[in-house]
N, C-alpha and C positions, 0 to 999 in steps of 0.2 A: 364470751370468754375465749373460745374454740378462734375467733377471727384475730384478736391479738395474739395468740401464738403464732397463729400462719403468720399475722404480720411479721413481724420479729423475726421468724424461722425465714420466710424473705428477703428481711432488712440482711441477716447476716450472711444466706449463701450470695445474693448480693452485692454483699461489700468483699466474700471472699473471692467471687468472681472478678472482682476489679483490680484485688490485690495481687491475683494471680497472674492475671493478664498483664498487668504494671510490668512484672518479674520478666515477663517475656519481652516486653518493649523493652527491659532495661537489657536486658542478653542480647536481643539482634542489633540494639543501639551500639553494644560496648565491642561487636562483631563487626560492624561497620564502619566503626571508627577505627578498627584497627587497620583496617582493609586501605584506608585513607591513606595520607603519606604526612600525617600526624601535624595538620592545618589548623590554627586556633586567634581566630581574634576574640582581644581583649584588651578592655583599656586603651581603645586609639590606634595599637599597632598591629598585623599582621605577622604573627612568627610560624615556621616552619622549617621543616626538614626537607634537604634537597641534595640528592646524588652528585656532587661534583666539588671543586676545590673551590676558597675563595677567589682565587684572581676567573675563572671560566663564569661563576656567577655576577660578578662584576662586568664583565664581558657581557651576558647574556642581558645584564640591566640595561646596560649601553644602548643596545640594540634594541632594546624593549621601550627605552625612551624616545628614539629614535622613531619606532616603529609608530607608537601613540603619537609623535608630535609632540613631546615636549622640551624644552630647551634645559641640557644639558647643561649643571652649574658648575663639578666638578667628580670625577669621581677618581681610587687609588686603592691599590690591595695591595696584600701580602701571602704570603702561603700559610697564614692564619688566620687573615681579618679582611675584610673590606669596605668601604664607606663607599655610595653614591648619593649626591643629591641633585634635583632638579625640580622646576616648577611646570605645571601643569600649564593648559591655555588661560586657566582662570587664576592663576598667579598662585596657586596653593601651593606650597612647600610640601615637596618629597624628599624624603632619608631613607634609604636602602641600607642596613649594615647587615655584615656576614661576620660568624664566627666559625672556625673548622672545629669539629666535632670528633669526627677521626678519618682515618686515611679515607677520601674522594667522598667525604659527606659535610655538610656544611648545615649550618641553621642560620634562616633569613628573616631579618623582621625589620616590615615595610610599615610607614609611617606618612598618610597624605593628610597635610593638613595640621594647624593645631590640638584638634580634639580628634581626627583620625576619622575615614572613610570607607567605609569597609568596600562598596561596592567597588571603588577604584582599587583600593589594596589587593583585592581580589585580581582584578583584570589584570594588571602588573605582573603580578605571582604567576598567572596564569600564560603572560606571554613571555616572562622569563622561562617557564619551565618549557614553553617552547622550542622559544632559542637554545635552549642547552642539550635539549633533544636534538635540534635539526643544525649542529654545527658542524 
């Protein structure tokens, strides 16, 4: 009888050890993320926040398309919005649109593809936020 208590007494420090530890993954997670510059794919498209006005992010895609080799379809902003699109080497449709957010901040979400690509959305994002650095 003595052994199913220890068990038990095991089973639950345990499970509160794991619950514990949970709590900490979920705090360094929710520290980490903040630390980010607040990146999230879902559902197909790449959105994010990016330091700069719609028409310099438009610019920075230009360049970013340019940079990968891909052929440029059309792209047009305003000092609230912007649209780019272009096709990859494999003919995949790209949509860049930007919204401003507020003074010299903008949110971007990048769209390859019908069903959406993450690892290219990614690289994109990332060579935007390049160009907008080294202009």
């Amino acid at each position: 009888m003595r052994w199913v208590r220890n068990l038990i007494f095991a089973v639950l420090m345990g499970g509160l050890l794991m619950q514990s530890a949970g709590c900490h993954l979920l705090l360094l997670g929710g520290v980490a993320a903040t630390a980010t510059a607040h990146v999230m794919y879902r559902e197909g498209e790449l959105r994010a926040d990016l330091d700069a006005e719609p028409p310099a992010v438009i610019k920075a895609t230009e360049r970013a398309f340019r940079d990968l080799i891909w052929t440029k379809e059309s792209a047009q902003s305003s000092a609230t919005e912007g649209t780019a699109t272009a096709r990859t080497a494999t003919g995949k449709e790209v949509t860049v649109t930007v919204n401003r957010q507020a003074e010299n901040q903008s949110q971007i979400g990048i769209r390859i593809g019908i069903f959406g690509d993450e690892n290219l959305s990614r690289l994109l994002y990332d060579k935007i936020k390049f160009f907008l650095q080294h202009t």
